[in-house]
C-alpha atoms as one frame of an Amber mdcrd trajectory, in Angstrom:
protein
 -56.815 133.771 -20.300 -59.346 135.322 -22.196 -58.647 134.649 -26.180 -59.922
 136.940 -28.516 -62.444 135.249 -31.625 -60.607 134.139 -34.735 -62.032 136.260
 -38.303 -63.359 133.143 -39.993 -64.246 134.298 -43.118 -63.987 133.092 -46.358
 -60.242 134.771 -47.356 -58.612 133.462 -44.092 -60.097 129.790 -44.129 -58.742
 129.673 -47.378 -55.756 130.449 -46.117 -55.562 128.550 -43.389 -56.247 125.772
 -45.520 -53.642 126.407 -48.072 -51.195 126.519 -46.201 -51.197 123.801 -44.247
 -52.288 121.532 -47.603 -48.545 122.991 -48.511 -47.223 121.581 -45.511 -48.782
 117.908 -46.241 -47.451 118.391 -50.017 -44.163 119.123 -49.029 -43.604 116.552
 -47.149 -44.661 113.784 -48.584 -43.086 114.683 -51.666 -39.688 114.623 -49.211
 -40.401 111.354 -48.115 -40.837 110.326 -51.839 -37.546 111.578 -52.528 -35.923
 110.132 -49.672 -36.674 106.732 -50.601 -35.545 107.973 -54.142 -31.862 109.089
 -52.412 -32.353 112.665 -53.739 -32.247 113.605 -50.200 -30.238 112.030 -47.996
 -29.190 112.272 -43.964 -32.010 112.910 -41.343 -35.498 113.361 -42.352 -38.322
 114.543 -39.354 -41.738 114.701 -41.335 -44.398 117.887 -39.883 -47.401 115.551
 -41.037 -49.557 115.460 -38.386 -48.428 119.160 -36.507 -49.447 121.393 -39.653
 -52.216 122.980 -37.659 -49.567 123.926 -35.214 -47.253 125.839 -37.291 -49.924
 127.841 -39.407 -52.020 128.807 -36.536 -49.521 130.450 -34.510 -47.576 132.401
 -37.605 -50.694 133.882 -38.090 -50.133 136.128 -34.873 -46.867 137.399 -36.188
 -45.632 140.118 -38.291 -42.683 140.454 -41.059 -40.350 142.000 -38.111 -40.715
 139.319 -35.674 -38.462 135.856 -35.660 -38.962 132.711 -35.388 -37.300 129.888
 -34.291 -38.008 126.299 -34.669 -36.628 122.902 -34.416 -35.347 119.959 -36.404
 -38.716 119.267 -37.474 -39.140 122.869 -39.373 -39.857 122.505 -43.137 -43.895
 123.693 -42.104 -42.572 126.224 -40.057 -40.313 127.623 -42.682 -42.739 127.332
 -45.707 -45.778 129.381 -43.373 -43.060 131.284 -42.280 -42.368 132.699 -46.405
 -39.101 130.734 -47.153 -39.734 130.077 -50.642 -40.374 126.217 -50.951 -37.375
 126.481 -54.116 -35.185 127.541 -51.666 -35.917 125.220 -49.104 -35.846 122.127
 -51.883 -32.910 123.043 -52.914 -31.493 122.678 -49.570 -32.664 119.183 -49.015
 -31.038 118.396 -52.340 -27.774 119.708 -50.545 -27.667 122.424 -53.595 -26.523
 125.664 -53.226 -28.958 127.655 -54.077 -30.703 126.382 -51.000 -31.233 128.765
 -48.525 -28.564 127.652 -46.650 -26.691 127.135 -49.912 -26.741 123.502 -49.562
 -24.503 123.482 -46.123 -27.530 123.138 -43.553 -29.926 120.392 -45.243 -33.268
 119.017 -43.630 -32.436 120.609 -40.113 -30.335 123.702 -40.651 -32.427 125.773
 -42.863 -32.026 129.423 -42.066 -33.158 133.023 -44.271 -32.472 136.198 -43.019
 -35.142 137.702 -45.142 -37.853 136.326 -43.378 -36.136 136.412 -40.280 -36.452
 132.413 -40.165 -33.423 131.539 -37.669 -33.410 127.665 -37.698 -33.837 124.699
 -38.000 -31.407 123.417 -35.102 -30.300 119.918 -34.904 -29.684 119.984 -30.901
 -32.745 119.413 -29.076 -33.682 122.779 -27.441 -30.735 124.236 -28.685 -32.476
 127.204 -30.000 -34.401 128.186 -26.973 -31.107 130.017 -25.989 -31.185 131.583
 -29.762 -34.307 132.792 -28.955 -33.581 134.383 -25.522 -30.886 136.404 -27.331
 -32.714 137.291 -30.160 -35.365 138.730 -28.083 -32.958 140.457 -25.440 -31.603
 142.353 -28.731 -34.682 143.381 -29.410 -35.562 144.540 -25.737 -32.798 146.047
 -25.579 -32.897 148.054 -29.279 -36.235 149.199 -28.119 -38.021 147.366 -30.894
 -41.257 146.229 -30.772 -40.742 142.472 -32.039 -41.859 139.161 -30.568 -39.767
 135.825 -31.168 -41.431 132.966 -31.421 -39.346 129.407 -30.583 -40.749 125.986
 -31.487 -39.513 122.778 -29.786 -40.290 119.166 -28.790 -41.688 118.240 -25.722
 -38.227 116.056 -25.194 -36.522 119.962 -24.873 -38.540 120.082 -21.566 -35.824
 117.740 -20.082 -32.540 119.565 -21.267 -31.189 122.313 -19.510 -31.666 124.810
 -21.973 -35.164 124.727 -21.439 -35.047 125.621 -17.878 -32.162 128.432 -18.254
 -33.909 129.913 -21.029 -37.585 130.107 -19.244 -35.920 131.808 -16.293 -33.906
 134.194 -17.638 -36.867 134.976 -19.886 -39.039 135.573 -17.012 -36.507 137.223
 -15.188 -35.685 139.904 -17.926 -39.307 139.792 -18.707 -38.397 139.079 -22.750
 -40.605 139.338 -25.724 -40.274 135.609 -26.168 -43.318 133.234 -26.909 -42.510
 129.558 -26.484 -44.716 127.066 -28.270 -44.218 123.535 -27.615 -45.278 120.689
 -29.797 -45.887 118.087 -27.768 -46.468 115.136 -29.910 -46.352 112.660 -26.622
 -42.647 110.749 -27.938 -39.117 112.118 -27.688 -37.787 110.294 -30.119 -39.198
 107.015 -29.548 -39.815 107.743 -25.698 -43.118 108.063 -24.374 -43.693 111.309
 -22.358 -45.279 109.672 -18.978 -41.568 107.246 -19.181 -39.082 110.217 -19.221
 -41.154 113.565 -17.277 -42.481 113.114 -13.793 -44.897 116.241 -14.467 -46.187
 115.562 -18.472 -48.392 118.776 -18.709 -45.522 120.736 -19.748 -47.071 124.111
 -19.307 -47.388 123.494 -15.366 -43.053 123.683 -15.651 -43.123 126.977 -17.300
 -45.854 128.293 -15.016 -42.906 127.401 -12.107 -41.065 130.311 -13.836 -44.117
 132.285 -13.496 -44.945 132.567 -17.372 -48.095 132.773 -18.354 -48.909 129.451
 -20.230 -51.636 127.022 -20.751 -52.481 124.066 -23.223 -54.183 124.125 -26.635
 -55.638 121.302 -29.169 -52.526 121.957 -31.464 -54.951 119.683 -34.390 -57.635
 121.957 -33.999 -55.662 125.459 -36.598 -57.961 127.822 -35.055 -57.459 127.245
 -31.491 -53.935 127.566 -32.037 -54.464 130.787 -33.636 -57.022 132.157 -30.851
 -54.315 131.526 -28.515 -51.123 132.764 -30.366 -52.847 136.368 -30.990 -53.861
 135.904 -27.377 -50.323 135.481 -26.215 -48.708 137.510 -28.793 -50.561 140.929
 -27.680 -49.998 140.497 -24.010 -46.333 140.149 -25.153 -46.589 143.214 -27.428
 -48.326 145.237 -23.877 -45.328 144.735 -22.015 -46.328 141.666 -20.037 -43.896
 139.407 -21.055 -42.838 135.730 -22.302 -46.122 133.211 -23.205 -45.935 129.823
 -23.133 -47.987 127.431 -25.478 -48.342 123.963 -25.175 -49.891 122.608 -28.006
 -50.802 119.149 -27.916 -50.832 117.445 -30.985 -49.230 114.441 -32.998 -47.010
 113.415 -35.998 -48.153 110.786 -38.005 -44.842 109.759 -39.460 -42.030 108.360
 -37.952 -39.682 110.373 -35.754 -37.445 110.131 -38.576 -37.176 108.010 -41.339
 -34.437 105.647 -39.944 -37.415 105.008 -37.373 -38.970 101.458 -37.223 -41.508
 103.047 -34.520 -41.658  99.729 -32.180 -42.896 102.104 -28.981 -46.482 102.909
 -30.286 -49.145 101.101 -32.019 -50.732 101.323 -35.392 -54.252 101.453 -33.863
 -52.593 104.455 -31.719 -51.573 106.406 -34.525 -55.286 105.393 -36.768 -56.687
 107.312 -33.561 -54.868 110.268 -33.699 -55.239 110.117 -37.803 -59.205 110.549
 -37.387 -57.941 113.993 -35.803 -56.352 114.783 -39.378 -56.429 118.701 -38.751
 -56.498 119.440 -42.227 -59.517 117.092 -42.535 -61.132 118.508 -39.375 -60.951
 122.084 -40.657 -61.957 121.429 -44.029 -64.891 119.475 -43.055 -65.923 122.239
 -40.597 -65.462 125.052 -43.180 -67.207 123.365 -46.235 -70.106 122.961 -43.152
 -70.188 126.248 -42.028 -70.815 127.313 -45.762 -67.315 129.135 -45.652 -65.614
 127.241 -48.371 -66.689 124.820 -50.854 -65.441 121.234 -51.966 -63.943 122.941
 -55.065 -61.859 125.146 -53.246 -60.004 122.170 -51.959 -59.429 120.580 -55.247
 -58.553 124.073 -56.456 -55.603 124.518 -53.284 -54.725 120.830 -53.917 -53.682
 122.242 -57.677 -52.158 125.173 -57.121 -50.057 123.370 -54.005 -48.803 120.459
 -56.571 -47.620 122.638 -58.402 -45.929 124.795 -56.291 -43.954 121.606 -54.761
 -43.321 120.108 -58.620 -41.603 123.833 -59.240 -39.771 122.913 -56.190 -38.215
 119.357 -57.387 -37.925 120.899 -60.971 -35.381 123.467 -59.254 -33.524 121.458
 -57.083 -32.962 119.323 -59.794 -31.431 121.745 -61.822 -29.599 123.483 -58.856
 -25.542 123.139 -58.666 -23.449 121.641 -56.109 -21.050 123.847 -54.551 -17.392
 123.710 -55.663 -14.816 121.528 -53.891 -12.794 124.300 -53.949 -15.288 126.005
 -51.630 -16.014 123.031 -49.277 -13.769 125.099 -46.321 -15.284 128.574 -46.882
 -17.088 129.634 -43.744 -16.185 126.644 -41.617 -13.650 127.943 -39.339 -12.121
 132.032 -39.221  -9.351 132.774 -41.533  -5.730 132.532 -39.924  -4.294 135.761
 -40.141  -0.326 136.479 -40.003
């Protein structure tokens, strides 16, 4: 597949750069807080996968949805969730934008058509199919993008939602994060074929692999995919190999890997990696950085102040929305 040349100039690398030093920010101003018990339940960190995230969202447009994981506070932030709102929902408060209900791995805005966060390991692969059969069928012109776990490639949904998507020939592009553990399983001990884009290539999708640390490969290969989609050719699959730094979650002691195995994969920082290559290529200079770094603290200490100050939703209210109303 021929990928077209990313626009490096200086407006996008700053871009680029922001927002995945937003990402970083974020979340390990959550993991501060978690150890604080201002949030509490399940916690999945991005740190690591920013490069991921921002690179393919730059393909998309304010029509098309997206779909991600349990892992999805980047993808929401790139994605134009406010980070209030999204603070506010780890807090459990409700002016989260899931009005405190969802938490870490529910959040959801309609505005920016940002469908989930989804708890169930490739549960929203089948989200995505529908959302993009709607479409097909509306005659609309939007892609949907869906984010998931290499560990999805082993649940059903995965394989029922390829197929069908090849079969109806859907708008859909899958992007995998593959950051080698499901969990705390080790690809090569739970898939007999590891390069995950050889199983959607079974289903006769066009797919191939990426450097998902490298933000601009991602992005070469996202407005690659994401125009073939748009011409009528359709679902894409991404594989983007790449690596969180953090725990799976933070009830996770992490026995199955090594520390000199994750320093490795740190020297790939893609936030360093860009940065270094931007302030080379005379694109953006040292200041700039300290400048994002700023204007991102900031941004994320707005965040905490509002969550703070948010309300918890009445008792009284606790059953609203859970169930349909018994009618007589």
């Amino acid at each position: 597949m021929t990928r077209p040349k990313v626009r490096l100039d200086r407006s996008h690398c700053l871009e680029l750069l922001r927002q995945m030093a937003r990402i970083r920010r974020f979340e390990e101003k959550c993991a501060e807080l978690y150890t604080q018990e201002k949030i509490r339940g399940f916690l999945h960190l991005y740190i690591g996968e920013e490069a991921v995230a921002v690179g393919a969202m730059q393909a998309l447009s304010p029509d098309d949805a997206v779909v991600a994981t349990y892992r999805e506070h980047g993808h929401a932030l790139v994605r134009g969730v406010p980070a209030k709102a999204i603070m506010a929902e780890m807090y459990g408060k409700q002016e989260g934008c899931s009005r405190g209900r969802g938490g870490s791995m529910h959040l959801f805005h309609a505005g920016t058509r940002f469908f989930g966060g989804n708890a169930i390991v490739g549960g929203g692969l089948p989200v995505a199919i529908g959302l993009a059969l709607a479409d097909k069928m509306a005659g609309r012109a939007n892609v949907t993008v869906c984010f998931f776990g290499e560990g999805a490639a082993a649940e059903g949904e995965f394989h029922e939602s390829l197929n069908l998507a090849a079969l109806w020939k859907l708008p859909v592009l899958f992007v995998c994060e593959n950051n080698l553990y499901a969990m705390g399983t080790a690809l090569e001990l739970s898939e007999s074929e590891t390069d995950i884009h050889a199983k959607a290539a079974c289903y006769r999708i066009a797919s191939e692999w990426v450097d998902g640390m490298n933000v601009v490969d991602v992005e070469a290969a996202a407005r690659c995919a994401v125009a073939a989609i748009r011409a009528g050719e359709g679902p894409h699959f991404l594989e983007c190999r790449t690596y969180r730094f953090r725990a799976h979650s933070m009830f996770d002691p992490q026995l199955y890997r090594t520390q000199a195995e994750v320093d490795t994969w740190i020297k790939r920082d893609p936030i360093t990696r860009f940065r270094e290559w931007a302030v080379a290529a005379g694109e953006i200079r040292q200041e700039d950085f300290v400048a994002i770094e700023g204007e991102v603290e900031k941004e994320v200490a707005e965040a905490v102040a509002f969550a703070e100050a948010g309300s918890w939703e009445p008792v009284e209210d606790l059953l609203k929305d859970v169930g349909a109303e018994r009618r007589t």
